[in-house]
TORKEVO-942934 format. One record per residue (C-alpha): residue in three letters; x, y, z. Coordinates in steps of 0.05 Angstrom, whole numbers, plus 5000, padded with zeros to 4 digits. Example, Ala and Ser with C-alpha at 12.3 -4.5 7.8 and 13.67 -1.06 7.14 Angstrom:
<atoms>
Ala524649105156/Ser527349795143/
</atoms>
This chain:
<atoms>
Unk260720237475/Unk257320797502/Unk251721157448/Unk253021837427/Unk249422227383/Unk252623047372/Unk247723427329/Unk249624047287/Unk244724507253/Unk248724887202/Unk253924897245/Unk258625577245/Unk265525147274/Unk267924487281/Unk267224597358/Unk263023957388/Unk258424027434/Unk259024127501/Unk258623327542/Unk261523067466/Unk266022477463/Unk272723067453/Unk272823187528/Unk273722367541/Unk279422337493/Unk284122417545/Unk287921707538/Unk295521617509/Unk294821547432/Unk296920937400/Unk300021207348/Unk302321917360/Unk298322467332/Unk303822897302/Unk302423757297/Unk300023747223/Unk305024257184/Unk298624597157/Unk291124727173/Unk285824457140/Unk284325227123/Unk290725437094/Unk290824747046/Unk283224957021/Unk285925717001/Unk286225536935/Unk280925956886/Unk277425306838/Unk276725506767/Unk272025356723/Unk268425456657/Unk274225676620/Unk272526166547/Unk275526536508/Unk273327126466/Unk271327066393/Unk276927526381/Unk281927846410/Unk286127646467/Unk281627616525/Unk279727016575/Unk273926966617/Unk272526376675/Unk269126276741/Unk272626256807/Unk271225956883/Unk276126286920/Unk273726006988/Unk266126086976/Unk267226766944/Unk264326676881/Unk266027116822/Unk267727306745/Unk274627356728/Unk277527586667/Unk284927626638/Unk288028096574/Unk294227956533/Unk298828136533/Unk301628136602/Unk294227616624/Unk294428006688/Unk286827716725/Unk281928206750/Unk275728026786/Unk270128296744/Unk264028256793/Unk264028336870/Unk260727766906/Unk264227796967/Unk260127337017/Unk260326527029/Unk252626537016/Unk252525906968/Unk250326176921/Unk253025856850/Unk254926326786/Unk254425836711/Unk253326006640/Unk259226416630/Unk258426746555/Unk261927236517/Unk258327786465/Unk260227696399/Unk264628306396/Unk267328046463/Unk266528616505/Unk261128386547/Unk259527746582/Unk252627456614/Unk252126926672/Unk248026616720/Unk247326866787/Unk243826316830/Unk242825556832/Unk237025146806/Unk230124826844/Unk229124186876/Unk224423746864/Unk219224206902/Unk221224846863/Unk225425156918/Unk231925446906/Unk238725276945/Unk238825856996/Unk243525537048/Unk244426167100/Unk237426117109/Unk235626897080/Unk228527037099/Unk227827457036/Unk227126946976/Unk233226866940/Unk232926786866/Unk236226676801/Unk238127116742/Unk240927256683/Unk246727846692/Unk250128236643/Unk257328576659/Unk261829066618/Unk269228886620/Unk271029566622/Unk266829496700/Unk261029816725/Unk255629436762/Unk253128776735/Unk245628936704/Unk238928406712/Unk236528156652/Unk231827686660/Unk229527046713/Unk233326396707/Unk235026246631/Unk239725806596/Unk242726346555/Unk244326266471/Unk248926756449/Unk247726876380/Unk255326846332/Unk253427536295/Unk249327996341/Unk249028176417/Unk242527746423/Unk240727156463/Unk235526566465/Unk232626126504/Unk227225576519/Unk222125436572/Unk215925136581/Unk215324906495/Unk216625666483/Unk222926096455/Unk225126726481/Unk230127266453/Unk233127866487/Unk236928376440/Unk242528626490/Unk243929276454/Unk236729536460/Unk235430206500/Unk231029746542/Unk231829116533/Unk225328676533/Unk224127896523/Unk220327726457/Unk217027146452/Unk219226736374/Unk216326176373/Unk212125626407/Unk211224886402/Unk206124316432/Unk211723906468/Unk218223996494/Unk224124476466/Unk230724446479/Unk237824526447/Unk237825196417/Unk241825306365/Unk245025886322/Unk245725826246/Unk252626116227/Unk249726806201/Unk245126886270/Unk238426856223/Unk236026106241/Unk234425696305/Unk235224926306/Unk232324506358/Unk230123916387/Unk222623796415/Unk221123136457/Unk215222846447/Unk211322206455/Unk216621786464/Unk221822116405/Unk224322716384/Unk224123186328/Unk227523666289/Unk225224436280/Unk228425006251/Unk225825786262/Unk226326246211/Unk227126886247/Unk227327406187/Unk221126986160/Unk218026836225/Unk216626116194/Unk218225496234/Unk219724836194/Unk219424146217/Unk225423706188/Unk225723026221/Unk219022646235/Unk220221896253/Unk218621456306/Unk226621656336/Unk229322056382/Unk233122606336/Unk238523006387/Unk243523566383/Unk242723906322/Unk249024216296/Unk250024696237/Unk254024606180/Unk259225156168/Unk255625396114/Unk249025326153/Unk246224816101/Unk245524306130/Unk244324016196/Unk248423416233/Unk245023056291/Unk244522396326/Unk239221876325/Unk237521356377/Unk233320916333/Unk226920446365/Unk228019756370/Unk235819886362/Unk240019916411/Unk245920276372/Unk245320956344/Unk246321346286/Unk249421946246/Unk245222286195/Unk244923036162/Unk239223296136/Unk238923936084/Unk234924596106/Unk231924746040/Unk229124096013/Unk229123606080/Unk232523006052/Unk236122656100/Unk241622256095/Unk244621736147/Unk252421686152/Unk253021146195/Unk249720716242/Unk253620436310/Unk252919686324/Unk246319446345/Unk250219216422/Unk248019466485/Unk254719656505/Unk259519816453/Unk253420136399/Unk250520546462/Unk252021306449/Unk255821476518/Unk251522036538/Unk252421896610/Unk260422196602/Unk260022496538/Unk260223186572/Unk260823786532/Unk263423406471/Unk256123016449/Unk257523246373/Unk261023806337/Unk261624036256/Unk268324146238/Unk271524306180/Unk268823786126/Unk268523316190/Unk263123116247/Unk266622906307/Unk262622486353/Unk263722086422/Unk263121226418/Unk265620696460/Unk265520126387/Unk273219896418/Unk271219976492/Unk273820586511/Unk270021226504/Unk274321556449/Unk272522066386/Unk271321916317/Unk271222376256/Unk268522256199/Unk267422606133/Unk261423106134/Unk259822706060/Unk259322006094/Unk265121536091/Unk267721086149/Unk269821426224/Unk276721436242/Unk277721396307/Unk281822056335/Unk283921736408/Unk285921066395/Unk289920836454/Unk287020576511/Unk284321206559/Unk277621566552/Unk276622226523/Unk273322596582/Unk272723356549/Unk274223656474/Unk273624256438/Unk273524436353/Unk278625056342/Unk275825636311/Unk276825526236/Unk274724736253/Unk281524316234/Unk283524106299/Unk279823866354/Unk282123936423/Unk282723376482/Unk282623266550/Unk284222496562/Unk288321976590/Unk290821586539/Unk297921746553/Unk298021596629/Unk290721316653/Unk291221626727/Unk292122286697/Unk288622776644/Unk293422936583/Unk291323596527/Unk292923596462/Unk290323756395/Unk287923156338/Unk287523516262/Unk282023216236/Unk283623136166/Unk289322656184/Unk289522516252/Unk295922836276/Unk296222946348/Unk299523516389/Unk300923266463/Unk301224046500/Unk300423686575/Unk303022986568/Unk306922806641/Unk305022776710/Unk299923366703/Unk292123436701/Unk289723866637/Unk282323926621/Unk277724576601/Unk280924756534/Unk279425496511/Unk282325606441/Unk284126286411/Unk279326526359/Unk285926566319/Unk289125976333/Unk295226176365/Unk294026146436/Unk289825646480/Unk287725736548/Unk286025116596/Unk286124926670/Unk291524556698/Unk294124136766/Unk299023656786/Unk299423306858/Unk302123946896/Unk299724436851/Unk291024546861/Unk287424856797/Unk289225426767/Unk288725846694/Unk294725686644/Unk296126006573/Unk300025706522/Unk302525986462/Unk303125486397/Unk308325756363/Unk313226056415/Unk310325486470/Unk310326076529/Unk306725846583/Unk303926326629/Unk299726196693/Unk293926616700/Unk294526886782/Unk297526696844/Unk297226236889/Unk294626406969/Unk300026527004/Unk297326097055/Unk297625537016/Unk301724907036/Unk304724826967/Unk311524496994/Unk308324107049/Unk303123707005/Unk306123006985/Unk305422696917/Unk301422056914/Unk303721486884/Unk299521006837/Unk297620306862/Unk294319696834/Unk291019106871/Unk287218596855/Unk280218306883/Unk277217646908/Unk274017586849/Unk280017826800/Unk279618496793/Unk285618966784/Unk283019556824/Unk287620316806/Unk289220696876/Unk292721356896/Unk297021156959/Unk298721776998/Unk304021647051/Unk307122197108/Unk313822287086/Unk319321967129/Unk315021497159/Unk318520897166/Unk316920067158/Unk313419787226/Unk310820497248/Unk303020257257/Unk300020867224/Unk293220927221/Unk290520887152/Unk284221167125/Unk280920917055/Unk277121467014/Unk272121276963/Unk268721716906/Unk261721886894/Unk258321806825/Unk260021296820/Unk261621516751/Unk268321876772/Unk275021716773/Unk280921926823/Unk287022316798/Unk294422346818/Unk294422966829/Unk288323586845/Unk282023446812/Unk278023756750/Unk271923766796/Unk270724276857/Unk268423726900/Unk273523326892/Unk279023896898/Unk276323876971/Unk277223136981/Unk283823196953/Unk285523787006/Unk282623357063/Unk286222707039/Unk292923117039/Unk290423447110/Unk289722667143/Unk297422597117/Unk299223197151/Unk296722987215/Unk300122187205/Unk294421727171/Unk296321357113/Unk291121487063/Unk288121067001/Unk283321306950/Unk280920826903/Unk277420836836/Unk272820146849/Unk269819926790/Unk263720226758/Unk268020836754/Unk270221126689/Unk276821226667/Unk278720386655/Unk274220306594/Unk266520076583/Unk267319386618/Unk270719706691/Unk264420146677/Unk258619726668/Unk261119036713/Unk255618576730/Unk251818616792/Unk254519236819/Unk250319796853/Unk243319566870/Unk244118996831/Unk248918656877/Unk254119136904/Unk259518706868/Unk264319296878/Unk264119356950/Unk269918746942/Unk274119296915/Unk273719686982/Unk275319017023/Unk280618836981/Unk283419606989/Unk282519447054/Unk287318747056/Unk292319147008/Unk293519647067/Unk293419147119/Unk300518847079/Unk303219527079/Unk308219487134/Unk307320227152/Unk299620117163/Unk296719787229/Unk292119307207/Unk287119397267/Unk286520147259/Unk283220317191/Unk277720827165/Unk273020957113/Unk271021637084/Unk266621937027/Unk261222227006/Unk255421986961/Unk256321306928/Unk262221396973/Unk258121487035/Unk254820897007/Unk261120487004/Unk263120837078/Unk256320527101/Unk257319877067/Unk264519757103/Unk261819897174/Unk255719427170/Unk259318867140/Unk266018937154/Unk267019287217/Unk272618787241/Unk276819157186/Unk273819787186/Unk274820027258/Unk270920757245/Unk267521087185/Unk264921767161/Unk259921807122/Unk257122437071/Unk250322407044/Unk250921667025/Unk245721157003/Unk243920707048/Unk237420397029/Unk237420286957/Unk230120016956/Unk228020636982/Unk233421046930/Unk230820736871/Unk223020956895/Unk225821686901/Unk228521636829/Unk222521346815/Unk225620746774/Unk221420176820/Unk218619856765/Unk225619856719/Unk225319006727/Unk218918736699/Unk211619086691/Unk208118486751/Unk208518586826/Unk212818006836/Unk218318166793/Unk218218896820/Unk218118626890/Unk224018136872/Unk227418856854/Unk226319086915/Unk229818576955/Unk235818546919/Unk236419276918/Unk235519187007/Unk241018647008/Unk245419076966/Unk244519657016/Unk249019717083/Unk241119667131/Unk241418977106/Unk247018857150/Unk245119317209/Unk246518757263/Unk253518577254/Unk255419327253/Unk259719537315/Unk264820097290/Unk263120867299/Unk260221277244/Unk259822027235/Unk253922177192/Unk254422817152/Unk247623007106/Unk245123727084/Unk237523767091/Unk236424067015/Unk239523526981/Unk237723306916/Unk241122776906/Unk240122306961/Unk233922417003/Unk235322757076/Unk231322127094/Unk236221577080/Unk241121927147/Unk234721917183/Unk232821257173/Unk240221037184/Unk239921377247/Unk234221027267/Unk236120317254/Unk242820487295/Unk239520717348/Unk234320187352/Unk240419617352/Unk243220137416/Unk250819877414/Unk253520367362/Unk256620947377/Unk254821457315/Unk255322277313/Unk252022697267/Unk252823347227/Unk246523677191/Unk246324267154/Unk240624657144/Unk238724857070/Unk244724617039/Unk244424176982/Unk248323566965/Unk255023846947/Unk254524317003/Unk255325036974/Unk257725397032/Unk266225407038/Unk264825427117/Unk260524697121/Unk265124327081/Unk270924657132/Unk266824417189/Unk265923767145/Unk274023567146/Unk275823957216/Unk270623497253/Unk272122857202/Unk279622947223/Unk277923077298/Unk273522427298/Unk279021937260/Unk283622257310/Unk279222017368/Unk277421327342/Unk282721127298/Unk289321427331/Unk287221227397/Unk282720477397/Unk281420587471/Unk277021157459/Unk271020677462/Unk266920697529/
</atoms>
């Protein structure tokens, strides 16, 4: 096979370069490359949603939308919920809005314009703008006007009473009063160490937080009418996420204790400092672990004589209430699923969920009352619910919802009449009839794992038609796969793509291989996976065999694609398996984990001497697809932007160098300058999937294509 390499620099089309492999594709296909009912641009139309509020009163919605890299505030009224785009950002610059936040008197609303610094300090600016492009805190009248600058990058802290927000940086807190003439940071308070999780008391005159230090954390509270800061916790723990009492009393928080490896539940009282623990998790590594790593926006919350808090105790991440007196939890989610997302109501009696405990390949909302535990199941079928934005009333909630044809969009639900109203249109362009529905698999492993799949499948096609099939693996690897259009932007895309390849006549597989979430604690945390061993890259082989039986599929003509621990996985199935997996294309993935575990800076997580680091080291390189460079033969595309932050620029470099130093591989590549990991600019990730398809058309469709 000859060696090709195609180099793009932030690359405007999916056109190849002129002498690329596309002119040579002349050759009869194997399988015949059918006219694709849509293009990969009208099945990426869609506008992703996200950060869902509502007002504190009245009937008013506010969320985020990507409407084809045209990022923008969007906001909806009752009673008719008609959307208006509030701001006017009308360029694919990549440049990311976050920290969506109503006034109190919900009339006003502050953001984010901008994403956040590498490693060296620099910010994502991925069309290259000479001037320096930074980020700020905005401020934007519903009633329009032109968004007005309040301040550099902050983490904004609305405050429940006044038009005032906080913020911490650098061991110091910050407030801006929004409705003066002239607005002007004042500085409240400093501490020695690290602050962080700002919090309002009830009546907006106290700040709560948390300051890192030494190896724990502490408790604080600043009196702002007083000026007077109080320390309340003072152990040798880490005290985190300090929540008020309704009454702003007392204080609720979590405590990872030393030498433990549960945690615990404790309160302590503002005016005299006693604490008191509620309860303590098991002292086990797994099941007394608080699950911060997919706890999400959910880490702890005061409701109505209740704390509700996240803990895997039966295996399953799930939420517990118990009373705010002490007593024993009761656990909210009890069936098998995970809790992914939750929000208290207003007045603090229910507490609303995003999980799949009713179906475990999809995402189910509903409401638990705390007091007793009844649930309300609002999205309970073959649907994907998450993002839940209660009324401030209680009769209305507002979430984001998908199913396998439908892509994200805002819904509004009434509870007592059960309307349901979507919240704007869908593209015209988009393919909503042409899209086929996935269909849940389950196969197991070597070693005896039952792995969970999507199977998508071109309709009509019929048993003995050698389709090409193409296997798509997630990043993370804490993720897991939906039937239907995912709660995550990145994955919307894959989705898209994945539905594009069945369009154009590929079979296509995505599977959730263990270390994922979404199958409980122990599919989570299996031994030896990752750098440890790579135990689940016999997931991807056995996905492999499973579509090698499928009588549809032609067992010598079958990909890999993903991006991340996915490109990882893509990487892994090439150097080790290329006599199954005939061509591969690979996004940003790991591919020397010795060398990832330096960036993270976690060589020394095995053992304090040289030898047992070194030991660490070599495991991590036979877990990593370089280990296996010589008895890799199938094609590769390698796809990497140069500001990620994730995965170093370097591991495609050093890839690239290894293949080209064995000289027998053919492999392409696709770089993008100034884009991060995620790839912020709509037009890359179209180039991504036009020149992914074009390439599994050349290698996969037609085998001959190898000169």
């Amino acid at each position: 096979m000859r060696q090709r390499a195609i180099v793009l620099a932030l690359v405007a089309s999916a056109l190849l370069l002129p002498g690329s492999p596309r002119a040579a594709a002349t050759e009869p296909l194997a399988h015949a490359l059918q006219e694709p009912a849509f293009t990969i641009e009208q099945v990426m139309s869609y506008a992703f949603p996200a950060e869902l509020i509502a007002a504190p009163t009245g009937e008013r919605i506010a969320w985020l939308a990507n409407d084809q890299g045209l990022r923008n505030v969007w906001v909806a009224e009752g009673p008719d919920w008609r959307p208006r785009r509030l701001t006017s950002y009308l360029e694919d610059d990549g440049q990311v809005l976050s920290g969506l936040t109503f006034t109190p008197d919900g009339e006003r609303l502050v953001y984010l314009y901008g994403g956040s610094p590498n490693r060296s300090g620099e910010l994502p600016n991925p069309t290259s703008e000479i001037e320096a492009v930074t980020t700020d805190l905005w401020l934007i009248d519903l009633e329009g006007g032109e968004p007005e600058r309040l301040a550099g990058a902050v983490s904004p802290v609305m405050s429940p009473t006044d038009a005032k927000i906080v913020w911490a940086r650098d061991g110091i807190a910050w407030q801006l009063d929004l409705d003066a003439d002239s607005p002007q940071r004042e500085e409240l308070f400093r501490v020695r160490s690290d602050l962080s999780d700002l919090r309002w008391s009830p009546d907006g005159t106290r700040l709560a937080f948390s300051s890192a230090r030494d190896g724990r954390s502490i408790l604080g509270v600043f009196d702002l009418n007083e000026g007077e800061l109080r320390w309340l916790t003072n152990s040798a723990d880490r005290d985190n996420l300090p929540r008020w009492s309704p009454d702003g009393t007392r204080l609720a928080f979590i405590r990872l204790l030393a030498g433990y490896q549960g945690f615990s539940l404790s309160t302590v009282d503002i005016a005299s400092g006693d604490e008191r623990e509620l309860w303590r998790a098991p002292d086990d590594e797994q099941q007394g672990r608080y699950p911060t790593a997919i706890a999400g926006d959910y880490n702890l919350m005061y409701g109505n004589g209740f704390l509700v808090f996240p803990g895997e105790m039966t295996g399953w991440n799930h939420l517990y209430a118990i009373p705010a007196d002490g007593g024993e939890p009761r656990d909210l989610t009890p069936e098998d699923g995970v809790v992914e997302n939750a929000k208290l109501s207003a007045d603090g009696d229910w507490v609303w969920v995003s999980a799949n405990t009713q179906s475990i390949d999809y995402r189910q909302l509903g409401r638990v009352r705390l007091s007793d535990g009844q649930t309300e199941w609002l999205e309970s079928g073959q649907s994907l619910a998450w993002n839940p934005a209660p009324s401030g009333d209680g009769s209305w909630i507002a979430y984001i919802r998908s199913d396998a044809r439908d892509p994200a969009s805002v819904y509004l639900r009434g509870l007592s009449s059960e309307i349901i109203t979507r919240v704007g249109p869908l593209s015209i362009e988009f393919p909503l009839g042409q899209l086929v529905e996935p269909r849940q698999v389950v196969f197991e492993t070597a070693d005896d794992w039952q792995i969970h799949g999507q199977l998508f499948v071109p309709e009509g096609l019929s048993s003995g038609a050698d389709a090409p099939a193409v296997i798509f693996m997630h990043g993370g690897s804490r993720r897991q796969m939906l039937l239907g259009w995912h709660n995550r932007g990145y994955y919307h895309g894959a989705y898209a793509f994945n539905q594009y390849l069945v369009a154009k006549g590929y079979v296509v597989l995505s599977v959730n291989y263990r270390s994922g979430i979404g199958y409980g604690v122990d599919f989570r945390e299996p031994p030896e996976y990752g750098w440890r061993g790579a135990s689940e890259y016999q997931d991807i082989v056995a996905a492999g065999r499973y579509l090698q039986s499928l009588s549809e599929v032609d067992p010598e003509r079958i990909g890999l694609w993903g991006g991340s621990y996915g490109g990882y996985l893509t990487a892994m199935g090439l150097a080790r398996d290329s006599g199954l997996f005939k061509a591969g294309v690979d996004l940003h993935g790991v591919h020397d984990w010795s060398e990832q575990l330096r960036w993270y800076g976690r060589g020394q997580i095995e053992g304090p001497s040289e030898a047992e680091r070194e030991r660490t080291r070599q495991l991590a390189f036979r877990s990593s697809p370089v280990a296996d460079i010589e008895t890799w033969t199938s094609p590769v595309l390698i796809i990497h932007g140069d500001d990620d932050r994730n995965v170093p620029f370097e591991a495609s470099i050093d890839l690239v160098a290894r293949l080209r130093q064995k000289g027998d591989i053919h492999f392409e590549e696709i770089y993008f300058i100034d884009d991060v990991h995620g790839f912020l600019r709509h037009e890359n990730w179209l180039t991504v999937f036009r020149a992914a398809g074009d390439f599994f058309d050349r290698f996969l469709m037609n085998l001959e294509n190898e000169e």
